[in-house]
VMD Tcl script that builds the backbone (N, CA, C; Angstrom):
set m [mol new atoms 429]
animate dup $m
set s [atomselect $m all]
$s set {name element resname resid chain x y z} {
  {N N UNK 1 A -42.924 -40.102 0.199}
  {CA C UNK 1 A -42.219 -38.986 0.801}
  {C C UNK 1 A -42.703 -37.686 0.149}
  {N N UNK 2 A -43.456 -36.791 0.860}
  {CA C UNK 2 A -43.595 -35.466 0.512}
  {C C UNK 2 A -42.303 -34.541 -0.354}
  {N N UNK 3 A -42.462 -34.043 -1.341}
  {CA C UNK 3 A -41.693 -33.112 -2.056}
  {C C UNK 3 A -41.075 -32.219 -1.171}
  {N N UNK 4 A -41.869 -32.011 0.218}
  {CA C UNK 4 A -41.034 -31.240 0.852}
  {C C UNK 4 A -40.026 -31.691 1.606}
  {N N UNK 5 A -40.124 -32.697 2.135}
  {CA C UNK 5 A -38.656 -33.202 2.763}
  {C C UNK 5 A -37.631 -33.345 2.103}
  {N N UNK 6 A -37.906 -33.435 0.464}
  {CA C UNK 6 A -36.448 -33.799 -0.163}
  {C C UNK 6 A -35.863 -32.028 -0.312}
  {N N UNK 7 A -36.526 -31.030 -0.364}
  {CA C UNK 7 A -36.371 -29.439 -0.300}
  {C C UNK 7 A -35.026 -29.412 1.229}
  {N N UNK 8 A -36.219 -30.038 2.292}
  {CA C UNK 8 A -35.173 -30.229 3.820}
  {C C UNK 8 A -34.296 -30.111 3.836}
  {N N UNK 9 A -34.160 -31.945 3.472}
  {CA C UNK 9 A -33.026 -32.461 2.763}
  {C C UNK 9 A -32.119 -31.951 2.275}
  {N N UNK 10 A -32.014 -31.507 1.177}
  {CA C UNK 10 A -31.156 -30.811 0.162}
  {C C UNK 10 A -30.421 -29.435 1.011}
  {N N UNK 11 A -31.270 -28.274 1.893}
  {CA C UNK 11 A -31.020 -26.974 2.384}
  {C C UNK 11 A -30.163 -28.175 3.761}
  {N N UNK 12 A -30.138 -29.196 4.421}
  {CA C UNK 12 A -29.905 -29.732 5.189}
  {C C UNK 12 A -28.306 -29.943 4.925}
  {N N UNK 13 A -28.305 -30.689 4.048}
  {CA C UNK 13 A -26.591 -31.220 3.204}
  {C C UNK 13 A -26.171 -30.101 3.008}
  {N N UNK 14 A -26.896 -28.698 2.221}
  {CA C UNK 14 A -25.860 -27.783 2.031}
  {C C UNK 14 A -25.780 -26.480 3.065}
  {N N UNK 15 A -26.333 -26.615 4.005}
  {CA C UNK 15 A -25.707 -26.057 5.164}
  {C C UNK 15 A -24.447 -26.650 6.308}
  {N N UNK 16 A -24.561 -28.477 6.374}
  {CA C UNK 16 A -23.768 -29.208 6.781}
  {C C UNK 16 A -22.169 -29.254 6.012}
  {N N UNK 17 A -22.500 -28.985 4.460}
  {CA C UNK 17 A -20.962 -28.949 3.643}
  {C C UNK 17 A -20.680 -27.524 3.839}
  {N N UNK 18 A -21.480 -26.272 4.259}
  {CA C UNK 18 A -20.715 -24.756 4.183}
  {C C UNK 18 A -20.180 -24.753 5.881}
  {N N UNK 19 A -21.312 -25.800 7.138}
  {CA C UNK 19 A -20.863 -25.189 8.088}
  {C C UNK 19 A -19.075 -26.156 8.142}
  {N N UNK 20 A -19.474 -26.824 7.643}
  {CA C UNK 20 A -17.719 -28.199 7.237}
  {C C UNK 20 A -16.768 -26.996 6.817}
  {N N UNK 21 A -16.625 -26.545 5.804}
  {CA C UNK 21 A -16.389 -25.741 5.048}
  {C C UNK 21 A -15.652 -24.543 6.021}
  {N N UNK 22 A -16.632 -23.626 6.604}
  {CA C UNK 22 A -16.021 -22.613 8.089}
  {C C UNK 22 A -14.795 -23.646 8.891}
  {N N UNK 23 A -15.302 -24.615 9.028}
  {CA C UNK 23 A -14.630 -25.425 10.189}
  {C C UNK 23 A -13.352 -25.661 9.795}
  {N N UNK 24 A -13.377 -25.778 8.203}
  {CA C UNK 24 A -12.439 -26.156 8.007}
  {C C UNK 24 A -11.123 -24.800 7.870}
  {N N UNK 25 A -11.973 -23.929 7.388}
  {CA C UNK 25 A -10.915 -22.639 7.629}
  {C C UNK 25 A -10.572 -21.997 9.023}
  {N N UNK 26 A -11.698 -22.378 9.993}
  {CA C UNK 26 A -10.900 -22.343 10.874}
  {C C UNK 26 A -10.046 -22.777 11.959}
  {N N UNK 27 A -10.159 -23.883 11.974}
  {CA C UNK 27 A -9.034 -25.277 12.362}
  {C C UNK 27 A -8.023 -25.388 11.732}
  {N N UNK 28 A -7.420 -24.232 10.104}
  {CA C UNK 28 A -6.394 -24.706 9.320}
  {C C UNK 28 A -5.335 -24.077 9.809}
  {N N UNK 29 A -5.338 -23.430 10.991}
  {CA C UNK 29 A -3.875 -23.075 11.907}
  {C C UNK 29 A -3.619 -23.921 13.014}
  {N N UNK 30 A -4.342 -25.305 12.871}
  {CA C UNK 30 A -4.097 -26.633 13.253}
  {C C UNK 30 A -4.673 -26.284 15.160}
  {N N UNK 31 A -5.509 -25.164 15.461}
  {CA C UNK 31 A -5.825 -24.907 17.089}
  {C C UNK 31 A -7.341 -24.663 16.564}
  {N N UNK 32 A -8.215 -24.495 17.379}
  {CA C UNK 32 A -9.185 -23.946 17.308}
  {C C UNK 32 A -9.357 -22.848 18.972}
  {N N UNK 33 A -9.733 -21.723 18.661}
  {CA C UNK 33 A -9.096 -20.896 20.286}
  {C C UNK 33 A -10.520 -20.882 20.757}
  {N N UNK 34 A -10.868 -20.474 21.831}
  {CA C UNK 34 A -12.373 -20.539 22.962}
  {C C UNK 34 A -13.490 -19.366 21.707}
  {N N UNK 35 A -12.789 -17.921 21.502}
  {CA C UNK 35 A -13.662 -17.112 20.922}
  {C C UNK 35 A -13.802 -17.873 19.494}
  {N N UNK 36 A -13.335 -18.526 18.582}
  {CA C UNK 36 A -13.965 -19.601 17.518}
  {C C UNK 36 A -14.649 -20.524 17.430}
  {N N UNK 37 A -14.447 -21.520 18.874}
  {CA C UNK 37 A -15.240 -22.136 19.035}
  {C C UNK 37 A -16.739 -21.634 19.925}
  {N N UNK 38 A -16.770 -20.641 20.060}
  {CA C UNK 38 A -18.106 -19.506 20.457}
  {C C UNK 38 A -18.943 -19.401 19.173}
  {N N UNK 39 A -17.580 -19.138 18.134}
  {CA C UNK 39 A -18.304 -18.449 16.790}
  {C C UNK 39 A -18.707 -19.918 16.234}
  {N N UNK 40 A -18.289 -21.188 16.235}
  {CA C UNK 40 A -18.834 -22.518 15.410}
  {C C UNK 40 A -20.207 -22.565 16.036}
  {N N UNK 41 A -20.490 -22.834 17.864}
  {CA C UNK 41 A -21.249 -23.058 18.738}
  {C C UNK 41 A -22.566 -22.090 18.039}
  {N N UNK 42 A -22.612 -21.113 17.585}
  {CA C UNK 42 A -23.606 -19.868 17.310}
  {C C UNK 42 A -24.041 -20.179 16.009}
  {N N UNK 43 A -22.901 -20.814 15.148}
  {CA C UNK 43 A -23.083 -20.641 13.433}
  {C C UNK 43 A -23.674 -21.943 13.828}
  {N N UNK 44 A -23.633 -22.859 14.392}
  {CA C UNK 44 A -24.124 -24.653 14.165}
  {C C UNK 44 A -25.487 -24.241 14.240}
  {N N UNK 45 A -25.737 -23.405 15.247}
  {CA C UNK 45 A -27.023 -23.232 15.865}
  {C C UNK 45 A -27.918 -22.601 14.306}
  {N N UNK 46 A -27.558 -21.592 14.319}
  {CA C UNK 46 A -27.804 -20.317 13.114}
  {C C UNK 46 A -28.260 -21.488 11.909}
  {N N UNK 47 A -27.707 -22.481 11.401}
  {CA C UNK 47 A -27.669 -23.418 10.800}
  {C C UNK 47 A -28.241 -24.640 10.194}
  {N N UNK 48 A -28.478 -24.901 11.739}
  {CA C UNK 48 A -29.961 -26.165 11.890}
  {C C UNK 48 A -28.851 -27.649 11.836}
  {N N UNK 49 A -27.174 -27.052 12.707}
  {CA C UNK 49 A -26.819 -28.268 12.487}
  {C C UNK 49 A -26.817 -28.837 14.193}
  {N N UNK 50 A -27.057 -29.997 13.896}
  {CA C UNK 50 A -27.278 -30.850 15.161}
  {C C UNK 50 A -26.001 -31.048 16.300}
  {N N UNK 51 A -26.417 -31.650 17.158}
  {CA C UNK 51 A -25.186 -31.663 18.283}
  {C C UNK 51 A -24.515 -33.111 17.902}
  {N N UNK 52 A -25.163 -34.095 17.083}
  {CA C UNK 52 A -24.287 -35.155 16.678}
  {C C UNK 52 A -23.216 -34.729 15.229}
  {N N UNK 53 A -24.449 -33.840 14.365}
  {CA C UNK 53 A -23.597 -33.000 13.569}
  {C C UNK 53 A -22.338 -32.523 13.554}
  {N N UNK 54 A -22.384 -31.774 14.181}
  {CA C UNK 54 A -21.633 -30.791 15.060}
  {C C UNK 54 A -20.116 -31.356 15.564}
  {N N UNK 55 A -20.291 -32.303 16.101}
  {CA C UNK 55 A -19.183 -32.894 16.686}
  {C C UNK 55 A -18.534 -34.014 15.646}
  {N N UNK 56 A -19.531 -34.845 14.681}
  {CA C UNK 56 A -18.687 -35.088 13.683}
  {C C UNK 56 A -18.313 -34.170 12.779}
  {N N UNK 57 A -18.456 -33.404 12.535}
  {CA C UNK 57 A -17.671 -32.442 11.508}
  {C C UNK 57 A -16.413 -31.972 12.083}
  {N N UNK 58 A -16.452 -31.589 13.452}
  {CA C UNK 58 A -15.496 -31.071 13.934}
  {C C UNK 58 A -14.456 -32.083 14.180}
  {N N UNK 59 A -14.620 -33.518 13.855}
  {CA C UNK 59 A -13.683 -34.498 13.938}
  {C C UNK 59 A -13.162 -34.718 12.522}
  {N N UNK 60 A -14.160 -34.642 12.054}
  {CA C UNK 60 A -13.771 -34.801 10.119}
  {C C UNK 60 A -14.412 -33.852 9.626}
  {N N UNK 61 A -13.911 -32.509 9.368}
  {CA C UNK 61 A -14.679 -31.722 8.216}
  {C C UNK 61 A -14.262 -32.003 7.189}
  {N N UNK 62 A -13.733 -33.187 6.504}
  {CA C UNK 62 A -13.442 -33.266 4.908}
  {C C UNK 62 A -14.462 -34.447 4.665}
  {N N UNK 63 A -15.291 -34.863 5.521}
  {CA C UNK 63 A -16.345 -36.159 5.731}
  {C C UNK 63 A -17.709 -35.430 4.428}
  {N N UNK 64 A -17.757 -33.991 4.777}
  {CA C UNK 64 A -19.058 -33.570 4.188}
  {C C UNK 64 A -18.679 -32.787 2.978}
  {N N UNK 65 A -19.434 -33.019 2.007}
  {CA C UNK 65 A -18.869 -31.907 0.527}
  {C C UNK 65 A -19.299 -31.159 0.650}
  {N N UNK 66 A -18.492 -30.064 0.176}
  {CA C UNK 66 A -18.444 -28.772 -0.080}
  {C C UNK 66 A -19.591 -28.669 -1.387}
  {N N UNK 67 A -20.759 -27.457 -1.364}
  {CA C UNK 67 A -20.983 -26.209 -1.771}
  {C C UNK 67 A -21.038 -25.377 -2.420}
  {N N UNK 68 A -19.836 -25.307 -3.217}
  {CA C UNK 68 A -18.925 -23.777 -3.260}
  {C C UNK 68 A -19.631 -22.715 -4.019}
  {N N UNK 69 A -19.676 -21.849 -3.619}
  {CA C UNK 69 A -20.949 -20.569 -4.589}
  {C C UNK 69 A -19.868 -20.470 -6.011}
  {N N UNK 70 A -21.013 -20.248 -6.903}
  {CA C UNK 70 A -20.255 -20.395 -8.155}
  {C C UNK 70 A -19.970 -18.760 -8.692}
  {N N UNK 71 A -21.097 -18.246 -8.289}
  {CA C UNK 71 A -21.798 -17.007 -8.909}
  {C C UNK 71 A -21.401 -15.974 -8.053}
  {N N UNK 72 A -20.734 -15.188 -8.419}
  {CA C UNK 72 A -20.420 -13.976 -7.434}
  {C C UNK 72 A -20.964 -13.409 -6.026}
  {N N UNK 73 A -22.834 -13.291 -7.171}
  {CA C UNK 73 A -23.481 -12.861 -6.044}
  {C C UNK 73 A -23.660 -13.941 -4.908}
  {N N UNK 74 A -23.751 -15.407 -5.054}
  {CA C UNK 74 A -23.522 -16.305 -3.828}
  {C C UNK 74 A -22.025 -15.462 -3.318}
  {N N UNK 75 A -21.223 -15.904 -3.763}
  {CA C UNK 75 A -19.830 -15.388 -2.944}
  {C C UNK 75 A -20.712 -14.556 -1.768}
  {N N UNK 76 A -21.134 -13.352 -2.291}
  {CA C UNK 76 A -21.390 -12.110 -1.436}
  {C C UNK 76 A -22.463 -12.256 -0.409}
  {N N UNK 77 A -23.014 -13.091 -1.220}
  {CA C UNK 77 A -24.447 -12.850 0.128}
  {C C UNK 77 A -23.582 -14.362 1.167}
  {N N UNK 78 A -22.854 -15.213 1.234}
  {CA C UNK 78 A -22.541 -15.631 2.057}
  {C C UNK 78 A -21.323 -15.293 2.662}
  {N N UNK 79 A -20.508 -14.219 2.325}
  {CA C UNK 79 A -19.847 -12.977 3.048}
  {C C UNK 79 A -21.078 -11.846 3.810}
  {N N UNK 80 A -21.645 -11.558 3.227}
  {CA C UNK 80 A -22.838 -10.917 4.228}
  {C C UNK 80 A -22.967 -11.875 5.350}
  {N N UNK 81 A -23.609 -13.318 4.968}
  {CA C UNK 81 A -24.077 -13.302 6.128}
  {C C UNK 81 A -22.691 -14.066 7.125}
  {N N UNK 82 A -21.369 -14.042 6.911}
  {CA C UNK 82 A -20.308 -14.296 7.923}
  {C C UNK 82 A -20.109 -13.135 8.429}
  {N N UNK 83 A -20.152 -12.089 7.893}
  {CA C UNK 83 A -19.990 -10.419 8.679}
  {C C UNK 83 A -20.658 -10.763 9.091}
  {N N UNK 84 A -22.206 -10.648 9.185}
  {CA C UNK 84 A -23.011 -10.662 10.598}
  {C C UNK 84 A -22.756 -11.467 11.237}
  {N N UNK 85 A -22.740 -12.677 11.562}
  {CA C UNK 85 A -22.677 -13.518 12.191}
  {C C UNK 85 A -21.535 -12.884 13.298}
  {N N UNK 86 A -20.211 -12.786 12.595}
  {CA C UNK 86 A -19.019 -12.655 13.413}
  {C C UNK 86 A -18.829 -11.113 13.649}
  {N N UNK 87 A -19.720 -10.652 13.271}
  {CA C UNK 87 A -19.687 -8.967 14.114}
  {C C UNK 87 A -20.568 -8.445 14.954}
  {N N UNK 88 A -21.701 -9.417 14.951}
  {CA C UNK 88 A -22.919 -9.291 16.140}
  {C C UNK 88 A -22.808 -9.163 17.271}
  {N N UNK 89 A -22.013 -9.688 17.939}
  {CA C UNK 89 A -21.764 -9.886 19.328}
  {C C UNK 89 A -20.655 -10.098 19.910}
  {N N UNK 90 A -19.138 -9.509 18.785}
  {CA C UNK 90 A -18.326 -9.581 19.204}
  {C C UNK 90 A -17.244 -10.752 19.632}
  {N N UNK 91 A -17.897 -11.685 19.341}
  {CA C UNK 91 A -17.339 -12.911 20.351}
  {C C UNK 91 A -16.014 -12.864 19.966}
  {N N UNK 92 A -15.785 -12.909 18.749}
  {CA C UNK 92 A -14.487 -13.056 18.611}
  {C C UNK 92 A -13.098 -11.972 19.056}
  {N N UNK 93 A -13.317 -10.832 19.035}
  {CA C UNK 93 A -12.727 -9.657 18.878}
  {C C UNK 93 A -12.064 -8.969 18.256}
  {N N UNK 94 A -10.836 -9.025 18.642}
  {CA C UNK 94 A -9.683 -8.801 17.573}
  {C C UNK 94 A -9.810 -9.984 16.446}
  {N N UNK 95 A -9.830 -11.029 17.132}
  {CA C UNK 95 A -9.935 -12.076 15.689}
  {C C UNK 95 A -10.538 -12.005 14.739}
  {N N UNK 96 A -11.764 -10.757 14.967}
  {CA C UNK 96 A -12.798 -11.303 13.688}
  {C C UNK 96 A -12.227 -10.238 12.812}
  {N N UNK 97 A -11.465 -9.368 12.153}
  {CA C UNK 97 A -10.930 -9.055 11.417}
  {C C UNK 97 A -10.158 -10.500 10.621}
  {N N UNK 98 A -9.303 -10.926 11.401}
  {CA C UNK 98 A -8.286 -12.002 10.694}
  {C C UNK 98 A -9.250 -13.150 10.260}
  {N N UNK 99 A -10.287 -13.523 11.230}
  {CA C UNK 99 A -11.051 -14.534 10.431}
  {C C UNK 99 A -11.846 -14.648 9.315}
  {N N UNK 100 A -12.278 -13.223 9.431}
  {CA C UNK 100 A -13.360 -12.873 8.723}
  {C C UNK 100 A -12.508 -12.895 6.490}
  {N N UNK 101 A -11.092 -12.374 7.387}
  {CA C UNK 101 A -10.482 -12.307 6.127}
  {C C UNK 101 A -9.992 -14.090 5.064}
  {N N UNK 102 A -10.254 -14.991 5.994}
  {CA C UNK 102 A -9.721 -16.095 5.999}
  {C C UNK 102 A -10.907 -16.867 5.377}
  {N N UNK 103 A -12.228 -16.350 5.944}
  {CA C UNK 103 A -13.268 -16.586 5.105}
  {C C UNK 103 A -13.450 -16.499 3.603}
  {N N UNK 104 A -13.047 -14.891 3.917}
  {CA C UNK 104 A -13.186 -14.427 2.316}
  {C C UNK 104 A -12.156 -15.031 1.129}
  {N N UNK 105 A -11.156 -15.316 1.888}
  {CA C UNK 105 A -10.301 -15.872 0.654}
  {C C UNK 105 A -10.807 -17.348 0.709}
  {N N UNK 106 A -11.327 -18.233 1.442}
  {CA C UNK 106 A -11.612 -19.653 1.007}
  {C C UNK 106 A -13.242 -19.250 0.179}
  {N N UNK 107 A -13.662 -17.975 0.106}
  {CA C UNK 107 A -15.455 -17.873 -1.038}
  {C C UNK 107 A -14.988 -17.271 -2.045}
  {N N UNK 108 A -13.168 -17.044 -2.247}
  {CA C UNK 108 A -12.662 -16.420 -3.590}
  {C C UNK 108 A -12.409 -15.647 -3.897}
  {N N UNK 109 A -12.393 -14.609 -3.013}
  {CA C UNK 109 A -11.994 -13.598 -3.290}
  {C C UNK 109 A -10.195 -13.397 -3.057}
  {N N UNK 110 A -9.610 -12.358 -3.569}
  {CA C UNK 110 A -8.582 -12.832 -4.031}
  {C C UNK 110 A -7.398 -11.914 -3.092}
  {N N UNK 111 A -6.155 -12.834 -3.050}
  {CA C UNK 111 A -5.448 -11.805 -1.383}
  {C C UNK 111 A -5.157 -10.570 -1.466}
  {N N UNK 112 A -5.229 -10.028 -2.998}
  {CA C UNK 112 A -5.053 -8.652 -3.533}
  {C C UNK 112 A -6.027 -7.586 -2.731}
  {N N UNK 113 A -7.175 -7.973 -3.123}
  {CA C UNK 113 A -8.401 -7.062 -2.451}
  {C C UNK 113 A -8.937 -7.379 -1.073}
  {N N UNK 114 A -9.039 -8.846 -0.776}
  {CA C UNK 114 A -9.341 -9.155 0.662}
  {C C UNK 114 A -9.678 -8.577 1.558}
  {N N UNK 115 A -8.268 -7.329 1.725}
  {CA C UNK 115 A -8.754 -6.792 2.767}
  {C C UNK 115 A -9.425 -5.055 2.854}
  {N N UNK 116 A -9.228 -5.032 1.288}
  {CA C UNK 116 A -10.470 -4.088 1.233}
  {C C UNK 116 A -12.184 -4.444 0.944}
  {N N UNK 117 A -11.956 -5.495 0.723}
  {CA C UNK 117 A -13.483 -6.167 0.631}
  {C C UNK 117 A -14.150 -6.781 1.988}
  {N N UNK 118 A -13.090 -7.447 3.119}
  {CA C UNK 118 A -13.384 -7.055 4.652}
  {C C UNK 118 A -13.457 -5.771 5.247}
  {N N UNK 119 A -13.181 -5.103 5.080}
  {CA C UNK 119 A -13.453 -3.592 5.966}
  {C C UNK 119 A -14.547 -3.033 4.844}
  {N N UNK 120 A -15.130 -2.752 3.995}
  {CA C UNK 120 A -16.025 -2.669 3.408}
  {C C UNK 120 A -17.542 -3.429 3.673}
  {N N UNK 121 A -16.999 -4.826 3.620}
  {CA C UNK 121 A -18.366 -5.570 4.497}
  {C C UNK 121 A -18.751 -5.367 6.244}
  {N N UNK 122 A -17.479 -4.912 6.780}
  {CA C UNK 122 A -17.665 -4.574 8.099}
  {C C UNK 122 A -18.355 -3.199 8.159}
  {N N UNK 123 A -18.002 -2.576 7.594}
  {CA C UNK 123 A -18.635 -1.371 7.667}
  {C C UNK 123 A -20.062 -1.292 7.120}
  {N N UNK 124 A -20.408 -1.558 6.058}
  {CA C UNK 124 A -21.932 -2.312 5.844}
  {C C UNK 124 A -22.887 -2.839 6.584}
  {N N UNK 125 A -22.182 -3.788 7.271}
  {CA C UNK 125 A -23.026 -4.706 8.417}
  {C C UNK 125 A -23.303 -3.709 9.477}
  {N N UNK 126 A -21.593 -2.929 10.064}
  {CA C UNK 126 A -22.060 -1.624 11.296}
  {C C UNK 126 A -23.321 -1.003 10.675}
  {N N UNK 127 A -23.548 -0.530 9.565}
  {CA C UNK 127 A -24.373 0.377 9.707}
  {C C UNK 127 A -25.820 -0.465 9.116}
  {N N UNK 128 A -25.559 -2.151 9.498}
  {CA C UNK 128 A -27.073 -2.373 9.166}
  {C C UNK 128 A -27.965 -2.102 8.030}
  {N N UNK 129 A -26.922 -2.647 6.884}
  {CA C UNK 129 A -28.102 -2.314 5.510}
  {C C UNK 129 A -28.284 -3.670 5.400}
  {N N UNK 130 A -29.323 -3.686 4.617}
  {CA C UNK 130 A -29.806 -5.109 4.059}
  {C C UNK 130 A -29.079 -6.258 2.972}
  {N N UNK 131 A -29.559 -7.426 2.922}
  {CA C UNK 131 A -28.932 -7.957 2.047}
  {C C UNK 131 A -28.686 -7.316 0.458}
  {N N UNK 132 A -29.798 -6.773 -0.096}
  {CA C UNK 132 A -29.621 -6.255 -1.340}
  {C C UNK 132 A -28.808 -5.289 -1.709}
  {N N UNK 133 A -28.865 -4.073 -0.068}
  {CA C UNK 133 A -27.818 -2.878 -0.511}
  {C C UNK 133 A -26.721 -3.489 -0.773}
  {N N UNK 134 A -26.046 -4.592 0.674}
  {CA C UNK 134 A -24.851 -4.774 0.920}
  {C C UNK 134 A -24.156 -5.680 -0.741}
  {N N UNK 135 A -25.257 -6.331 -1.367}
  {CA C UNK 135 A -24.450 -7.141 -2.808}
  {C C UNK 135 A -24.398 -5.498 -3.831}
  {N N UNK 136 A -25.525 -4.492 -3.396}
  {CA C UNK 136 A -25.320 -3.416 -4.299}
  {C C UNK 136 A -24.146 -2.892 -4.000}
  {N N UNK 137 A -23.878 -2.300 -2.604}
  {CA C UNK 137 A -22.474 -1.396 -2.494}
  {C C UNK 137 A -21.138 -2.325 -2.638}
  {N N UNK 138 A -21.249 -3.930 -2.265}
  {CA C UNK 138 A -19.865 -4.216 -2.745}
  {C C UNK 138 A -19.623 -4.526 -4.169}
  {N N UNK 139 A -21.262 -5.012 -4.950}
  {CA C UNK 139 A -20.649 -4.916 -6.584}
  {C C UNK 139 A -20.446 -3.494 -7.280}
  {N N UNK 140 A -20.633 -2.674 -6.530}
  {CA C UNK 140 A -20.112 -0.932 -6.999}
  {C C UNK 140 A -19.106 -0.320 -6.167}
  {N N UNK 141 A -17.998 -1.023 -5.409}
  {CA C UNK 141 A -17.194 -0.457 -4.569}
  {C C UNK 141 A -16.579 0.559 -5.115}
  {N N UNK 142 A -16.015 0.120 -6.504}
  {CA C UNK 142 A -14.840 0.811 -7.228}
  {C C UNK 142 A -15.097 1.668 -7.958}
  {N N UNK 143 A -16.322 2.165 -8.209}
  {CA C UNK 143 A -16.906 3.550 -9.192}
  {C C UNK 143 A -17.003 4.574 -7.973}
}
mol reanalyze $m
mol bondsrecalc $m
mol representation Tube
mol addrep $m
């Protein structure tokens, strides 16, 4: 087996335990509504997770392990990339405020700041800076 398939591999499992992971925060108001399941349908894709994937997770997302960023800057750059995702195209609408916040507290951040650390990443993403600004301006929010 080539060194590179076990690389696959590995980026394979830990995109399958983060997209588990979404699923699971957002199925935990026990519904999943049409504009969420738009936003899973886009992120599976975004992902590289499969259509057999896909549908077992969404039957068991506690089937695949979790992930969890240890390091701040993970926290952030996978809050970057859920702002984009869920502010690109709207799908969600009004929801993606509330989801987006639901995210952030299952990557740790804490219910104190939440929701100044969502409208901060939203506003970032509107104006299209890159990954590096966006970990620069939210690890300097408060100066």
């Amino acid at each position: 087996m080539p060194i590179s398939d076990l690389f696959d591999n590995e980026f394979n499992q830990r995109n399958r335990g983060y997209f588990s992971a979404i699923v699971r925060v957002a199925v935990a108001d026990g519904k999943l509504s049409s504009q969420e399941q738009a936003f899973l349908d886009k992120l599976a894709l975004h992902l590289e997770i499969s259509d057999i994937e896909y549908a077992d997770i969404l039957e068991n997302p506690l089937k695949y392990p979790i992930d969890p960023p240890y390091l701040y800057t993970q926290r952030l750059e996978r809050l970057y990339d859920l702002t984009r995702m869920v502010h690109v195209d709207h799908h969600l609408g009004d929801k993606q405020d509330s989801l987006l916040r639901r995210f952030a507290l299952s990557l740790g951040f804490t219910p104190g700041n939440v929701n100044y650390i969502v409208d901060k990443a939203l506003s970032l993403v509107d104006r299209k800076v890159d990954i590096d600004t966006f970990i620069y301006e939210m690890q300097n929010m408060n100066r």
